[in-house]
N, C-alpha and C positions, 0 to 999 in steps of 0.2 A: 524438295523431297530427296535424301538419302539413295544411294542405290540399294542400302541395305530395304530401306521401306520398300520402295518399288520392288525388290526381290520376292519380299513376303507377301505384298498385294497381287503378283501373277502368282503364286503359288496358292491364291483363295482356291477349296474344291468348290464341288457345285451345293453339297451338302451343310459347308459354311455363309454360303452366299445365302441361301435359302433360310436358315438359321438370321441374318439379319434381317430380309425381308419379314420373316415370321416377328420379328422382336420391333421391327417399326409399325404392323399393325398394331402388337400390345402396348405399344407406347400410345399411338392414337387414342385407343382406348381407354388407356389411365387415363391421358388429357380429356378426353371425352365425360369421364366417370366423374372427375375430380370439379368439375363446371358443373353437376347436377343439381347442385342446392344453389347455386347463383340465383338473385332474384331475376325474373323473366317479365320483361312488360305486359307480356299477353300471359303469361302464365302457362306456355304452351314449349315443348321442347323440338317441334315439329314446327316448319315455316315457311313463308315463303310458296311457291309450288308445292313443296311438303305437303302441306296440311293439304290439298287435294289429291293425293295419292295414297295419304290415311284414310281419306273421307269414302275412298274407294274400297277401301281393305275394308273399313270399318262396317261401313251398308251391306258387303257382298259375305261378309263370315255371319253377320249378328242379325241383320234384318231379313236377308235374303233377297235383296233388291239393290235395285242401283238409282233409287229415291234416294237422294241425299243430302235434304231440306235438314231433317233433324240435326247429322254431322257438321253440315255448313254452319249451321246455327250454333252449333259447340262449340265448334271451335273458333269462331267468330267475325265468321265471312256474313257481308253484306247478303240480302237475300238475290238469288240468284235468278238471271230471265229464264224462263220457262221456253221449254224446246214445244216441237208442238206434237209431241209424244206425251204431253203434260207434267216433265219433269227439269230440273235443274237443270242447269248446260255444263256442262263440263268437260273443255276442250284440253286436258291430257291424255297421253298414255297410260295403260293400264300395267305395262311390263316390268316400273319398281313395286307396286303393288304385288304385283304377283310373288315380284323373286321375294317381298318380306314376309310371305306368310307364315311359314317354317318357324320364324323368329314371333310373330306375332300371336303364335299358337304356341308357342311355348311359356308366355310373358298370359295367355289366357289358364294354363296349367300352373303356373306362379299361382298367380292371384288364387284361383280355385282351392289351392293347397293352404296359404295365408288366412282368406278366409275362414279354413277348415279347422285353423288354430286359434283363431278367435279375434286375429288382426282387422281393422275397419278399411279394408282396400275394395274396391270397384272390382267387377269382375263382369262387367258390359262392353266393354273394349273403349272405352275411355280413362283416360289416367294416365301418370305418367310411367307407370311400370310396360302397359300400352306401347307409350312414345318412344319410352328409351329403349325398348327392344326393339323397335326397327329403326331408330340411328346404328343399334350393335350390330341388326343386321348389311347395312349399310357400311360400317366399316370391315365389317367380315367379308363379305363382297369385295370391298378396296383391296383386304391384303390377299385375296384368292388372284386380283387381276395384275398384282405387281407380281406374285408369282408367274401366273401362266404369261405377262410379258415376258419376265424373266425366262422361262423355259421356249418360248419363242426364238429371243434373241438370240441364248444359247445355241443355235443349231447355226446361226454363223459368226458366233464371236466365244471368247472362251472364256471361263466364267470373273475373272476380275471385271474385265470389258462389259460383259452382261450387268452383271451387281450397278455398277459404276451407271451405267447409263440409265438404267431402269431407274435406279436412287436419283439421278440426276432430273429426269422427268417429271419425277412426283416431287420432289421437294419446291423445283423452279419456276412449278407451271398452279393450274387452278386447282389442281388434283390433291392438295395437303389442305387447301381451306375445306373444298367442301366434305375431304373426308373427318376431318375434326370440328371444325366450327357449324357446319351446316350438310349434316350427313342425313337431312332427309330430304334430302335434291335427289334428283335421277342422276345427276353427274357419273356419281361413282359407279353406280349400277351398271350404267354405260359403259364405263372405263373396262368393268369385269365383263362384259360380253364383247367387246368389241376385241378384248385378251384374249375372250375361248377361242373366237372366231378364227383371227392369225394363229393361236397354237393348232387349233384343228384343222386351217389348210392348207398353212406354209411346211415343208413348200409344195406347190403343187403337182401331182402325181395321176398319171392314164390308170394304174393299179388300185385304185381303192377299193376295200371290198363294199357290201351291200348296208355295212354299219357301217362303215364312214362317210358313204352317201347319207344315209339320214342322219346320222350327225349333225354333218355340214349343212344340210337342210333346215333341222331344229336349229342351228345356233344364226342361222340369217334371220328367221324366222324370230326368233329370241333378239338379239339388236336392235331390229324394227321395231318390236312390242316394245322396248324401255322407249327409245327415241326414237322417233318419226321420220329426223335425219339419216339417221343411220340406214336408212333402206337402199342407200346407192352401194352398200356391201354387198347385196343381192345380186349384183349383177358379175361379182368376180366370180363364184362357183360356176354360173352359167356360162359366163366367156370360156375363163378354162375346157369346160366339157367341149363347148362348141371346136374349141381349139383341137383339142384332143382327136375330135371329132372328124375335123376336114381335113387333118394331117395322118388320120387313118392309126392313128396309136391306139384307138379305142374302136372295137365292131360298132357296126349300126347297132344289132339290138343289145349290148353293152349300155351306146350312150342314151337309146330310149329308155331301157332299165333308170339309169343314171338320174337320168331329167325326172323321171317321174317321181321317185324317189326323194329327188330334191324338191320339188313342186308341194310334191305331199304334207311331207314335214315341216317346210315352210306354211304352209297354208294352216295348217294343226295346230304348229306353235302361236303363229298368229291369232288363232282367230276367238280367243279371247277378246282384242281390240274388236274386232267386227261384230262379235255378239254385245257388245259393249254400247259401241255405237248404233246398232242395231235397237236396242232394248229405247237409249236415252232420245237419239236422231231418229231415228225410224230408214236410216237406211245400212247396210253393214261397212260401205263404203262412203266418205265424209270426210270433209277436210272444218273439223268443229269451231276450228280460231275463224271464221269467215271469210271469203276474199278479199277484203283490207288487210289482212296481217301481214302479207309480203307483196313487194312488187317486183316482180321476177324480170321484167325490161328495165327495172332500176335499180341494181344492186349499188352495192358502195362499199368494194372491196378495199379502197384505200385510207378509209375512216375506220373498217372493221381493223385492221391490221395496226393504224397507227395513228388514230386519233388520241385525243388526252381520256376520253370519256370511253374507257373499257376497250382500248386499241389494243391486240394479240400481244404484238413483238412490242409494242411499248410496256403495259404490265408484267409482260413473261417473255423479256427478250430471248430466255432457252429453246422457245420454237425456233428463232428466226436460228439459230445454234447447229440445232437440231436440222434443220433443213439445208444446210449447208452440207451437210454434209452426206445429201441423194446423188451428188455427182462424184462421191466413193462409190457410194452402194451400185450407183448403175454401171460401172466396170466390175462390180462383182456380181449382179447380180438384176437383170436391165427388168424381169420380170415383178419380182420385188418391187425394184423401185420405182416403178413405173404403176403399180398400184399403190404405193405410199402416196405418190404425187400426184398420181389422178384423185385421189379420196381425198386429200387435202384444199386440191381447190376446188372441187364437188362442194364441200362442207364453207369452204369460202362464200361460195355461190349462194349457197342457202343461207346462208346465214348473213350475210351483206346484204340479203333481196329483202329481211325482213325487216318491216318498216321501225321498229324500232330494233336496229340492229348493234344495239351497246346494251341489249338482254335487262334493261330497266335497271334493277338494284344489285347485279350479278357482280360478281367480285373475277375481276378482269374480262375476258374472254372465255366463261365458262362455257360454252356453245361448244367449243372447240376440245373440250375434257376427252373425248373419243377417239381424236386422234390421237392420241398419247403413247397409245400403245404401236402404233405402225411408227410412226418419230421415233420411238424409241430405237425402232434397228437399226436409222441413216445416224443416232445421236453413236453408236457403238462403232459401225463404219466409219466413220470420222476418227473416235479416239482409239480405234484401230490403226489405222493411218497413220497418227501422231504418234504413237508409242514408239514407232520407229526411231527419233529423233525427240530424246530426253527433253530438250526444253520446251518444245513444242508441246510436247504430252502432258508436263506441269504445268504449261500454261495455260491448257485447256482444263485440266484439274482445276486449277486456283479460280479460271473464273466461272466453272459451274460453282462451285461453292460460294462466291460472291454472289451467282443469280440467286440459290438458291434463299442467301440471306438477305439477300435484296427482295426478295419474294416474301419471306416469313413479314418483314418488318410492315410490307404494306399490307400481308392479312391482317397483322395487327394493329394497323392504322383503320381498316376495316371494320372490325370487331368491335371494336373500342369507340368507333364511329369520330375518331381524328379527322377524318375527310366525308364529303357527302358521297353517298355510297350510287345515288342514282345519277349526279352531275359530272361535268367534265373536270377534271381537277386540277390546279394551276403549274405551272413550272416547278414552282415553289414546295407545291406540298407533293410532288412525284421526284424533288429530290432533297434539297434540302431538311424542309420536315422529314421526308420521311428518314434521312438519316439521324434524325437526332428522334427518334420513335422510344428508343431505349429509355432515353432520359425524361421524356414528357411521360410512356409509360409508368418508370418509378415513381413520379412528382404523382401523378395520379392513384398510384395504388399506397401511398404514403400518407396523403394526406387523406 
């Protein structure tokens, strides 16, 4: 790298940076659009866990229930055990459901207008004008949450640093498959709230007024509802306040103001999932995967991290990158980093405990999409750090950009189903093959 480039790279504004972020959601997008007519084995543009968070949308806009035989039956789920509420079981969250509504009411106003001209489209919330608006909405989500990382970061890095790290995370990690190739997963959904949450409380402050207590209330509240993990974010508004609290920066009836206000809103935003499980389980509260899904005395945080078969830092070495560099941030910043690094191994924990903890057919470590955004401020403190010392700094450049294309090659070994998506996969095809991805792609798309 030139000193002339590196000159014009620190001289990005914030209104440039943002301007790219905005242009790699429209590129998703086109790549999203331009895949519509590919043939589909199921026929279906929704998948995977997908298709039961349509299945949710779908029941709760059009039938008025959360009966979801008919849906299941569309879209081509095996018929499901009956709860003893007398309905289907259905052990998601209901929080990307919710956040695609917006999107999915606007694709029922399509259709209605279509039909109106005399076109033969569906206008029951089946089809894929249906589907494709809530992958749109899913990756509109995506490029809201590279933003609001973005505007996180920003508040301790300046914006080349911010840009650079933020692009770094999303290209290197799970966060570019599932927002293109399989954008009706909760992943991204998560990615974007787990973005509001750090823009809305980093960093933290005894001053906030009575809307930014319930803010910060809705948006814990908001986390938990997409993913069920995410609920140990819950516990940093309330430490802080506590904190605030015993070091007397904030009155007593301040912080009981404070607490209630956050309780509130959390509970509000929530409780969608509780009338949810309420209506399906018969109780508000429920853990619907049953107590086989995790064994919480037997995690396997060293298989989760770095086994062949969906190991963190072996498919997306830019965590392990990324985390190198909380021991800048906690000289700059021991508060920060010190809830980067507790939320990280929180989410370890859970996610190791679960008995199938290589997430089945999941492309790397998707489990882990959520932290992305808090990584992303130790990924900025680090190439903070390096910039000081030119070679350092491009070397950290060169090999995010290797991760990142080291990451593309094996979604598209993914995609294209080069390797089995649910097995461990051999030496061979985590390097070799996948370096030669390029070339067996073309033989493929050639012949």
């Amino acid at each position: 790298m030139t000193n002339d480039t590196q000159f014009r790279i620190r001289e990005l504004t914030d209104r440039s940076a943002r301007r790219v972020l905005l242009a790699t959601g429209v590129l998703s997008l086109v790549v999203f659009v331009a895949t519509l007519l590919l043939p589909r084995s199921d026929g279906h543009l929704v998948g995977s866990d997908g298709r039961s968070y349509y299945a949710i949308l779908r029941s709760v806009v059009f039938d008025g229930n959360l009966d979801l035989a008919n849906e299941y039956a569309w879209i081509g789920f095996d018929p499901k055990p009956l709860t003893r509420m007398g309905l289907p079981e259905c052990p998601f969250a209901i929080g990307t459901s919710v956040l695609w509504f917006p999107f999915f009411a606007a694709a029922h106003l399509l259709s209605l207008l279509l039909r109106g001209i005399g076109a033969s489209v569906p206008a029951d919330g089946l089809g894929m004008i249906y589907e494709a608006s809530v992958c749109i909405g899913t990756i509109a989500y995506g490029t809201a949450g590279l933003l609001l990382t973005y505007g996180a970061v920003r508040r301790i890095s300046p914006p080349h640093i911010s840009l650079l790290s933020t692009m770094g995370m999303f290209a290197a990690t799970p966060a570019i498959y599932y927002m293109v190739a399989e954008p009706s997963m909760s992943h991204i959904p998560s990615l974007f709230a787990v973005a509001l949450f750090l823009r809305l409380w980093y960093p933290p402050r005894p001053n906030r007024g009575v809307w930014a207590w319930i803010g910060l209330g809705a948006v814990t509240g908001l986390v938990t509802l997409v993913r069920w993990q995410n609920a140990i974010l819950v516990v940093i508004p309330f430490a802080e306040l506590a904190y605030f609290a015993f070091h007397h920066e904030i009155s007593v009836t301040r912080a009981i103001t404070a607490l209630a206000l956050l309780v509130v809103a959390s509970l509000l935003v929530f409780s969608p999932q509780s009338l949810m499980w309420l209506v399906i389980y018969g109780s508000p509260i429920t853990m619907p995967q049953g107590g086989n899904f995790s064994q919480w005395f037997a995690p396997q945080p060293v298989a989760a991290l770095f086994s062949r078969r969906h190991g963190l830092f072996l498919w997306h070495p830019m965590f392990a990158v990324a985390l190198t560099g909380l021991a800048t941030l906690w000289k700059r910043d021991r508060t920060l980093a010190g809830v980067v690094l507790a939320v990280f191994c929180a989410q370890l924990y859970i996610n190791s405990s679960a008995v199938a903890w290589w997430a089945h057919d999941a492309y790397g470590g998707r489990r882990f999409t959520g932290t992305i955004p808090l990584l992303t401020t130790a990924l900025a403190t680090l190439l903070q750090k390096t910039q000081r010392r030119q070679r350092f700094y491009c070397g950290v450049l060169v090999v995010m950009c290797l991760l990142a294309a080291w990451n593309g090659m094996g979604a598209i070994q993914f995609v294209f189903s080069f390797v089995s998506r649910g097995d461990g996969l051999t030496w061979r095809e985590l390097t070799i093959d996948r370096l030669l991805v390029p070339l067996k792609l073309l033989r493929q798309l050639s012949g």
